[in-house]
N, CA, C and O atoms as a GROMACS GRO file, in nm:
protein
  176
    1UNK      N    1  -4.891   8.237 -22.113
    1UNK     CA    2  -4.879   8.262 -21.970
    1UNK      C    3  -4.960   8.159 -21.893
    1UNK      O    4  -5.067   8.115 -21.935
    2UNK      N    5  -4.901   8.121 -21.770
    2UNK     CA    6  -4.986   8.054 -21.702
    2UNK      C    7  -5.106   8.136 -21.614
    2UNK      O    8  -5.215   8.097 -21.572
    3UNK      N    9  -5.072   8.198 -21.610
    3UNK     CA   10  -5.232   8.294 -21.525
    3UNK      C   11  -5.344   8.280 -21.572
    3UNK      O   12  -5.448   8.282 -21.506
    4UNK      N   13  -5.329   8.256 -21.749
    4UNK     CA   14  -5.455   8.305 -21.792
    4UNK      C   15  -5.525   8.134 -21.840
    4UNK      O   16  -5.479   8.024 -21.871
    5UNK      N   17  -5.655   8.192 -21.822
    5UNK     CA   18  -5.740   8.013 -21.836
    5UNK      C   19  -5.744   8.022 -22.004
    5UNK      O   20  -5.732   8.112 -22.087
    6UNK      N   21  -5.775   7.821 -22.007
    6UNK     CA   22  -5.751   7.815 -22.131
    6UNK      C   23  -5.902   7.844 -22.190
    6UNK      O   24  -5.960   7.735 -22.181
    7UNK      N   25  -5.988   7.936 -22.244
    7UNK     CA   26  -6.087   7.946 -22.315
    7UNK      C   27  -6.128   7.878 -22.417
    7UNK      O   28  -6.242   7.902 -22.458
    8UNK      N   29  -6.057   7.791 -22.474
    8UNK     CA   30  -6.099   7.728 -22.566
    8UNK      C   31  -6.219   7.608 -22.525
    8UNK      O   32  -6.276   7.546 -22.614
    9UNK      N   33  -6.251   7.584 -22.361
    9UNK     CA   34  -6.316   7.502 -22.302
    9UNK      C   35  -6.431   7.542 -22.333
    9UNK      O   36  -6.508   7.476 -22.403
   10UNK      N   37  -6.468   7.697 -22.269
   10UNK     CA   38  -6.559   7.779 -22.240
   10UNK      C   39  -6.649   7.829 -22.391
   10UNK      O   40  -6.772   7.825 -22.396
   11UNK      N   41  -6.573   7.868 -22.490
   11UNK     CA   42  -6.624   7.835 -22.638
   11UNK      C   43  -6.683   7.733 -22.663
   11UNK      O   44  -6.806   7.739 -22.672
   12UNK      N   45  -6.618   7.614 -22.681
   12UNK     CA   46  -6.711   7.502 -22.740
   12UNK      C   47  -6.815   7.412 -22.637
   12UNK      O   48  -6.883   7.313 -22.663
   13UNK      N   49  -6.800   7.487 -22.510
   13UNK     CA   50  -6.952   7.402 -22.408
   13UNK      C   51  -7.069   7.435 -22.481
   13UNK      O   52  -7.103   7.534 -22.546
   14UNK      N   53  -7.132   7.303 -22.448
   14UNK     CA   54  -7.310   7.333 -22.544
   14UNK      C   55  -7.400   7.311 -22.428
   14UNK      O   56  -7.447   7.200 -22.404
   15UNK      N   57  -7.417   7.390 -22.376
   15UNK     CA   58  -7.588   7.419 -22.335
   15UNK      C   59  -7.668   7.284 -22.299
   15UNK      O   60  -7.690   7.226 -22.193
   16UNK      N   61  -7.690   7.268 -22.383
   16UNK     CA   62  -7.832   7.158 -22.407
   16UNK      C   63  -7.768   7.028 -22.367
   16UNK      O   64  -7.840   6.932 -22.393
   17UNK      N   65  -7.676   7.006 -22.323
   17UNK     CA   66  -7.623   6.901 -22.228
   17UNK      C   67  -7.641   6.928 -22.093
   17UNK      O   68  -7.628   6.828 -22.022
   18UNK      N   69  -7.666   7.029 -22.037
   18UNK     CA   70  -7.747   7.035 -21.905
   18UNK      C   71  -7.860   7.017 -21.830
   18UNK      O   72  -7.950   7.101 -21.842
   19UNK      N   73  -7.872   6.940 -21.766
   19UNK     CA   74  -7.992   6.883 -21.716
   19UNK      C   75  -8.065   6.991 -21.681
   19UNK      O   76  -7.995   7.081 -21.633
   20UNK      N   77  -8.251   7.029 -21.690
   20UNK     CA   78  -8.333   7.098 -21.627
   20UNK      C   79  -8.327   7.044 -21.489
   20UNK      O   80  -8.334   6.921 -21.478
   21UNK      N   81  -8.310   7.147 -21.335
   21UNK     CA   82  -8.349   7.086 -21.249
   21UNK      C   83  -8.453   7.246 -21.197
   21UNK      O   84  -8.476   7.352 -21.255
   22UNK      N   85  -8.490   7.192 -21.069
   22UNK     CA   86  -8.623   7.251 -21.029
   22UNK      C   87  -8.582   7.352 -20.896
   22UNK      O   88  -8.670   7.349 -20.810
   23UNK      N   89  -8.502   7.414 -20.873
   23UNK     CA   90  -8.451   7.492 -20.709
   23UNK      C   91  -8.602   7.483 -20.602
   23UNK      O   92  -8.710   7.525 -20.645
   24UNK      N   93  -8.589   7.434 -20.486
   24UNK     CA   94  -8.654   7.458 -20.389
   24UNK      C   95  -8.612   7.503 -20.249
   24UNK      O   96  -8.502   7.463 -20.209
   25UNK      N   97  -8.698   7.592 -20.160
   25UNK     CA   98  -8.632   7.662 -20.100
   25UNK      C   99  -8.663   7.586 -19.983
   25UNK      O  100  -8.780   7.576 -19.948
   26UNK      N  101  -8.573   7.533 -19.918
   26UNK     CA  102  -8.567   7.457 -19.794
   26UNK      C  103  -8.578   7.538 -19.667
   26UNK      O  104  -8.674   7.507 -19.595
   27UNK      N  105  -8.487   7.649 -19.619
   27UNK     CA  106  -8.488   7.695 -19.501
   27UNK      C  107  -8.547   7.817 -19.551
   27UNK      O  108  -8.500   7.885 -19.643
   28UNK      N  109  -8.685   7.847 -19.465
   28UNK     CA  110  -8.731   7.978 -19.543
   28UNK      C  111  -8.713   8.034 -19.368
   28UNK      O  112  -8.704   7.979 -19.258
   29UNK      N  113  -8.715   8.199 -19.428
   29UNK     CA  114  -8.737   8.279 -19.309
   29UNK      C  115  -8.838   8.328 -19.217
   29UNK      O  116  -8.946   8.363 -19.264
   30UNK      N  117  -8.818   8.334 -19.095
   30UNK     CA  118  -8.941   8.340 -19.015
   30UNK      C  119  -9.004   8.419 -19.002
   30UNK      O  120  -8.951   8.509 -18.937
   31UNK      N  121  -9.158   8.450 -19.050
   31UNK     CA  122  -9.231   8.542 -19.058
   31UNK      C  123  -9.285   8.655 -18.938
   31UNK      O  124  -9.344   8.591 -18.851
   32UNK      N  125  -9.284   8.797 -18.908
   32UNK     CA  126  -9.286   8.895 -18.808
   32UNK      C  127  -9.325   8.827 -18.693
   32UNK      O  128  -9.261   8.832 -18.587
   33UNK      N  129  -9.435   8.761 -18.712
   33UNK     CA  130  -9.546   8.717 -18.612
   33UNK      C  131  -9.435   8.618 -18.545
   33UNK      O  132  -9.375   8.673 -18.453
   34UNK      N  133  -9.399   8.503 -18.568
   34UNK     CA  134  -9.329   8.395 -18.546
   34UNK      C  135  -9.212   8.419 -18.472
   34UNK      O  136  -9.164   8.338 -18.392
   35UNK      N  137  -9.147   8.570 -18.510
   35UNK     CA  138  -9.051   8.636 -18.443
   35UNK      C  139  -9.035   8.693 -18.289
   35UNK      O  140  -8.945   8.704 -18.206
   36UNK      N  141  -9.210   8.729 -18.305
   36UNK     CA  142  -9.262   8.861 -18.196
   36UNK      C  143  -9.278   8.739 -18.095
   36UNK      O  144  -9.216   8.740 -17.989
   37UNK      N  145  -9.357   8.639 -18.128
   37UNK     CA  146  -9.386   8.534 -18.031
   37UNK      C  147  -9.265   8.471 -17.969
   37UNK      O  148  -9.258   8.430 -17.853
   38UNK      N  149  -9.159   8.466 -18.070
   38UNK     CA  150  -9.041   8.389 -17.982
   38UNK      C  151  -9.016   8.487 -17.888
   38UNK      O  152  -9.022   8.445 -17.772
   39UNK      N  153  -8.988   8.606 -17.901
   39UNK     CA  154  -8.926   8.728 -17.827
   39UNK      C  155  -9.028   8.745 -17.700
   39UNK      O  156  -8.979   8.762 -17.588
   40UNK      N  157  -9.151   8.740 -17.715
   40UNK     CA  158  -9.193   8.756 -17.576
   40UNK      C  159  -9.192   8.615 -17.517
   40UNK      O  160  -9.178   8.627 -17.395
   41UNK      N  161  -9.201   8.484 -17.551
   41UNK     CA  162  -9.132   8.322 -17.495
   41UNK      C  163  -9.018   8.387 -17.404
   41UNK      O  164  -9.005   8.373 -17.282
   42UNK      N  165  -8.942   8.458 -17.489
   42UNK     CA  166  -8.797   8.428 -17.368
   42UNK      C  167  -8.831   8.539 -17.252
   42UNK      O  168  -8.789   8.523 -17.137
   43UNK      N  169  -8.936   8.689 -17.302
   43UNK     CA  170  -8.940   8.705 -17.183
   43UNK      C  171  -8.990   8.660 -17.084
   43UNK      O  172  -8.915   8.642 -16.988
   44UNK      N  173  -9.132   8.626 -17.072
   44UNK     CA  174  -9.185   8.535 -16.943
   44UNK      C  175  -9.147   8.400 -16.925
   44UNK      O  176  -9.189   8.337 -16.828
   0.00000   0.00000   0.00000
């Protein structure tokens, strides 16, 4: 059938051909304080 994927790919991948990389978190979220201060900015 065509629907179904060919698995025979997914069996013989090896691992240890993948590079180690390192995730870093670029856009972090803004902490309570940082929040409260914008919120009273827009009021006055």
């Amino acid at each position: 059938m065509a629907d179904k994927p060919d698995m025979g790919e997914i069996a013989s991948f090896d691992n240890a051909k993948l590079k180690k990389t390192e995730t870093q978190e670029k856009n972090t979220l803004p902490t309570k304080e940082t929040t409260e201060q914008e919120k009273w900015s827009e009021i006055f």
